[in-house]
N, C-alpha and C positions, 0 to 999 in steps of 0.2 A: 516886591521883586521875586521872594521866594514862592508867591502864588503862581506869576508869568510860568517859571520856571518849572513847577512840579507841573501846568496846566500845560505846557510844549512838550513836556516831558510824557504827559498820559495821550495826547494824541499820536504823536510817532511813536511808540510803543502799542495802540492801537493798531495802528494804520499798519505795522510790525506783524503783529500777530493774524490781524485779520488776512491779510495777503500769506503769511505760512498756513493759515487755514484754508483759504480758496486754493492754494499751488498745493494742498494735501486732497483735497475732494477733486481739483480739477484732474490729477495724475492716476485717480481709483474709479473715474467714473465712466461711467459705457458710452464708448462713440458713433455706436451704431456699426461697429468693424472691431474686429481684435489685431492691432498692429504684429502682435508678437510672431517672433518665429517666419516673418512675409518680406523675401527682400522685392523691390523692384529698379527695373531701370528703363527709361523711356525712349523713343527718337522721334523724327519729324520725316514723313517718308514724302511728302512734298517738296520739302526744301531739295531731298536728295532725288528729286526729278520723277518718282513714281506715277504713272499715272492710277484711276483708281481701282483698275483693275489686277493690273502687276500689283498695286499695296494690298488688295484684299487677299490677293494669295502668300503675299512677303509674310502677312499676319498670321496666315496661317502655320505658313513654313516655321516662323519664327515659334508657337504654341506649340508645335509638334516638337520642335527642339528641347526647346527646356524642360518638356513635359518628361521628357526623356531622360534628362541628367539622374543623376546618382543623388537619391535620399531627396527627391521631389514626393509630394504626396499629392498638391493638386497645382496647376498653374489656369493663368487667365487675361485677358489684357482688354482694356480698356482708353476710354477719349483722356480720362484724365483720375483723381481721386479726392477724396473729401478731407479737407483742412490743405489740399495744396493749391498752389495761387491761380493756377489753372483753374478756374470756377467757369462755367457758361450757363446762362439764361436765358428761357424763352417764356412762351404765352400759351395758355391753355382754354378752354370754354369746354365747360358744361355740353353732354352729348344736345342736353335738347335744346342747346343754344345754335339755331340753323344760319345765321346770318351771320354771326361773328364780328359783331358790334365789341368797337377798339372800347365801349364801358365794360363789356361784360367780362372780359382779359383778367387772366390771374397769371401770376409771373410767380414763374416755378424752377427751382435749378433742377438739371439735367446732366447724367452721364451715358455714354455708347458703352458698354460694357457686351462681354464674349458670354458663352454657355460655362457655368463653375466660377463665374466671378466670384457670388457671394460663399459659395464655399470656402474658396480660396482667401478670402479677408475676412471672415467670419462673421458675415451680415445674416442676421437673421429671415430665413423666409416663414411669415406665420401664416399664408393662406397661398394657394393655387401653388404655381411653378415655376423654377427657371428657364430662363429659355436654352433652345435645342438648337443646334446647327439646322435643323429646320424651317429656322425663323430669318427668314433673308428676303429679299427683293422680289421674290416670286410666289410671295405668302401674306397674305394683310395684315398691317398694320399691327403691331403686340407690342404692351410694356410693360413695365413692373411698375408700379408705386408706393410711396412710402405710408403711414398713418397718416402723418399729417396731411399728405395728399386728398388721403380717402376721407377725410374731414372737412376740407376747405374746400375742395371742387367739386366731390363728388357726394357730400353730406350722406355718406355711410361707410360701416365699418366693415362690410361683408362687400366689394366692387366686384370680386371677381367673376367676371363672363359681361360685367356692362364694359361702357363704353366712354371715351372724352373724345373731343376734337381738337386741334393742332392749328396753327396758325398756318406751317410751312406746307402742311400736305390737303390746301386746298379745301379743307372742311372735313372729312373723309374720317370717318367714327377708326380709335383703335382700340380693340379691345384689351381689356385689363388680364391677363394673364397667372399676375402673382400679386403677394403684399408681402413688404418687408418692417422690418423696425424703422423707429424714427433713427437718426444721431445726429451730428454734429456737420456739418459739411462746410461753411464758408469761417467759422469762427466759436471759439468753445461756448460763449459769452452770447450766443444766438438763442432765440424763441425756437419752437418745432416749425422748423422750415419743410413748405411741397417740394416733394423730390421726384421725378420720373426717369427711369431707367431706359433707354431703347437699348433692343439688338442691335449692336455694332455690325451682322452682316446686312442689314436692312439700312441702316443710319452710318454709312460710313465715314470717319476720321482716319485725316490724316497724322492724326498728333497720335502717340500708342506709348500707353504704359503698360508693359510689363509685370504682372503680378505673379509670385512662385512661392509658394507655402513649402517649407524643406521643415526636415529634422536636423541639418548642417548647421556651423553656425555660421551667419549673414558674412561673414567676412570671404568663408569657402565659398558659399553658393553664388555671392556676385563675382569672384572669377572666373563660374565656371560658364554663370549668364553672359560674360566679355566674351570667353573665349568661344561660345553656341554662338554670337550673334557677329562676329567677326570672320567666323566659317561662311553663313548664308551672305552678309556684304560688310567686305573688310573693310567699305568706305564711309561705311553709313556713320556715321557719332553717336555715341549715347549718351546722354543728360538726365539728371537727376539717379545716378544709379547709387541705391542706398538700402537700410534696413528700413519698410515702414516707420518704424519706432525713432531711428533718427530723423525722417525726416518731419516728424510733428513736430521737431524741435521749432520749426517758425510760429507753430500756431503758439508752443506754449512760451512764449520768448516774454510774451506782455505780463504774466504771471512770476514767469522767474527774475524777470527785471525788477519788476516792482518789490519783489520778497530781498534782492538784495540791495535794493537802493533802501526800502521803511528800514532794514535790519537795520544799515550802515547809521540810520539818521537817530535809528532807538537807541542804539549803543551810546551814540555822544550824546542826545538827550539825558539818557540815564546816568552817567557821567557827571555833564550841567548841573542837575538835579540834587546830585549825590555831595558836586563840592559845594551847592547850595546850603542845603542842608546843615552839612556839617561846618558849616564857615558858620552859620546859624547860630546855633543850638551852642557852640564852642564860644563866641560872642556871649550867649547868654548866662554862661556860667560864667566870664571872666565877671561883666556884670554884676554878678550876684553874688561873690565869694562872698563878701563880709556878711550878707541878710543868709547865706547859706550855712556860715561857721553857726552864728547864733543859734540858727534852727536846729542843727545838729546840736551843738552842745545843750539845748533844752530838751533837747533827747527827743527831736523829731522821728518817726521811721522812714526807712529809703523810699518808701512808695509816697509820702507826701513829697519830700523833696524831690525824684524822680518831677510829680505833676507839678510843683512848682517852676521847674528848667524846663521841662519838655510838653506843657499845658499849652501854650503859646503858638511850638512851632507846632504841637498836632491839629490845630486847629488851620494852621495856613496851611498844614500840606493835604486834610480833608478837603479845603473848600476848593486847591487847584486843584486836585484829583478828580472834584464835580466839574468844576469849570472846564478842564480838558475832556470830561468823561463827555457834555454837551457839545463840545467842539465835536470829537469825534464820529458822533452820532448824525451829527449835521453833512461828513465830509463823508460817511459811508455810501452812498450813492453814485458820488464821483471815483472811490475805491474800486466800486461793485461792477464800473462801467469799465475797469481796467483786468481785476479779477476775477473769473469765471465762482461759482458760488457760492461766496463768502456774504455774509450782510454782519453789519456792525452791531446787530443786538442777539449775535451768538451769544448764548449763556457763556460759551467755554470763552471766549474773546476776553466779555465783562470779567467774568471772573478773575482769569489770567494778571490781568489789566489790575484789577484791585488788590492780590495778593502780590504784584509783584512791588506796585508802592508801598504797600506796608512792609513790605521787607526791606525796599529801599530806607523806607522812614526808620526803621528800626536798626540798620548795618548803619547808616549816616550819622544816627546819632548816640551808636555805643558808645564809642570810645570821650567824647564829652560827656556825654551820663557817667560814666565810671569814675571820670575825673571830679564828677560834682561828689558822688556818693563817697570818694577819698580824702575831701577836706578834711583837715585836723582844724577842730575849733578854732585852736589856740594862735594857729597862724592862718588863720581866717580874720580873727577880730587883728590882728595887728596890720593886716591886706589895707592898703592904702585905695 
């Protein structure tokens, strides 16, 4: 029983630790965007009857507003953002794909983003340009793509000035303009996803987020984005209006969940374990007073008697230790699928894992030990 019990015990204490390692690497790792310091807030200019002409100027109006507020450094707005639920996808083909055969299709997520987006959220651009208010409906076809783009579809690392094709615009080559970083866009826990960027004056949406880079703190600056976008139309609604940084809270919800569900299950594990142990080990010395008095009064030393009482249970609490440590190692995949990058044969995991059972084995079974190393002979042998 005390095997079950240290072997339950070393898997949710794994599962414990491994998930506070992935929610440590997932919280320090590049998303392809720096949340901080970026509030935004969205609306829907559809719903609110715009046609696309009045929305392409409302957008503007509205860029020019906030651009404006007090302790802004850059602003920008966009169809949507990366890690929020709003995700859209389309279909691409290789420039020298002329026919547009549904095999040769690669399905690529996509955002409408303004000129200063990636400033504004702090996307890295590593080759060519952002776009220009010059890139609208009266100028061919331009996008940005991500690496991973430039890998899968266009198998090189240098695209800028080639070309892909489109499903929606009829075959019609657009050229490559900029490259950006990879990151993260539908989920933390993703491979490097293709990403293509269009001009939003060329590609227009009606859905609009807001992007505003301040030195203020988020709490200032979205009052001050309510009260700019309530001037231009006091009827419009805004939705999702927040700090970037609060709103990844969705993406990172499956990480912190999991870090305090293993905690809650390690703790009473460890617990289990501990009054295992020690109900153990405390059994084995009542057991043994009378062969314990004799040893002592033969003038044993504590370190044999010590291995006489505690030989036994070190031996079951090793082999559960192994037994849970293979459990563990077996359920790390199903973890892995939950929390972004953790793997169960982190050295620091194992290790963790193996010092904190020995200390367990060792705080469990002082106070029995102490008692065995306190027998008086004399009322040992007289112990019934």
């Amino acid at each position: 029983m005390l095997t079950v019990q240290v072997g339950l015990c070393v898997v949710l204490v794994s599962g414990c630790l491994f998930s506070l390692r992935g929610l440590q690497q997932a919280l320090h790792m590049r998303l392809g965007f720096e949340p901080r310091h970026v509030a935004a807030a969205s609306f829907e200019l559809g719903l609110a009857g715009y046609s696309p002409e009045r929305g392409r100027a409302f957008q503007l109006r509205a860029w020019e507003a906030v651009r404006q507020l007090p302790g802004v450094e850059s602003a920008a707005y966009s169809s949507s953002l990366p890690l929020s639920i709003d995700q859209s996808r389309t279909r691409v083909f290789s420039a020298d794909r002329a026919d547009l055969r549904p095999s040769d299709r690669i399905d690529v997520t996509f955002y409408e983003v303004s000129p200063g987006y990636f400033a504004t959220v702090g996307t890295k651009v590593l080759a060519g340009r952002d776009f220009s208010w010059h890139d609208d409906v009266h100028t061919p076809p331009v996008a940005v793509v991500n690496v991973a783009f430039c890998k899968r579809v266009l198998h090189t690392l240098n695209p800028v000035g080639g070309h892909f094709r489109h499903e929606t615009l009829n075959g019609d080559p657009v050229e490559i303009v900029g490259v950006v970083e990879d990151g993260k866009y539908r989920s933390l826990g993703e491979s490097q996803e293709p990403v293509v960027f269009w001009p939003i004056q060329q590609h227009y949406d009606t859905t609009t987020t807001i992007e505003v880079k301040s030195s203020l703190p988020a709490t200032r600056m979205l009052g001050e984005i309510r009260r700019a976008m309530a001037v231009l139309d006091p009827e419009l609604p805004l939705y999702g209006v927040g700090s970037l940084t609060d709103m990844l809270g969705f993406a990172f919800f499956p990480a912190h969940a999991a870090a305090v569900a293993l905690s809650a299950f390690g703790v009473l594990a460890i617990m289990l374990a501990a009054t295992g142990i020690y109900g153990l080990v405390a059994y084995a010395v009542s057991r043994r007073v009378h062969e314990i008095g004799i040893r002592v009064a033969l003038g044993a030393p504590p370190g044999k008697v010590l291995r006489l009482v505690l030989g036994k249970i070190a031996a079951l609490v090793a082999m559960g230790s192994a037994f849970g440590l293979l459990l563990a190692l077996a359920a790390g995949p199903v973890l892995a699928s939950i929390v972004y990058g953790g793997s169960s044969r982190d050295p620091l995991v194992l290790a963790g894992v193996l010092a904190l059972m020995a200390f367990l084995g060792i705080f469990s079974s002082w106070l029995p030990a102490r008692r065995a190393l306190r027998i008086e002979p004399i009322s040992a042998l007289r112990h019934e």
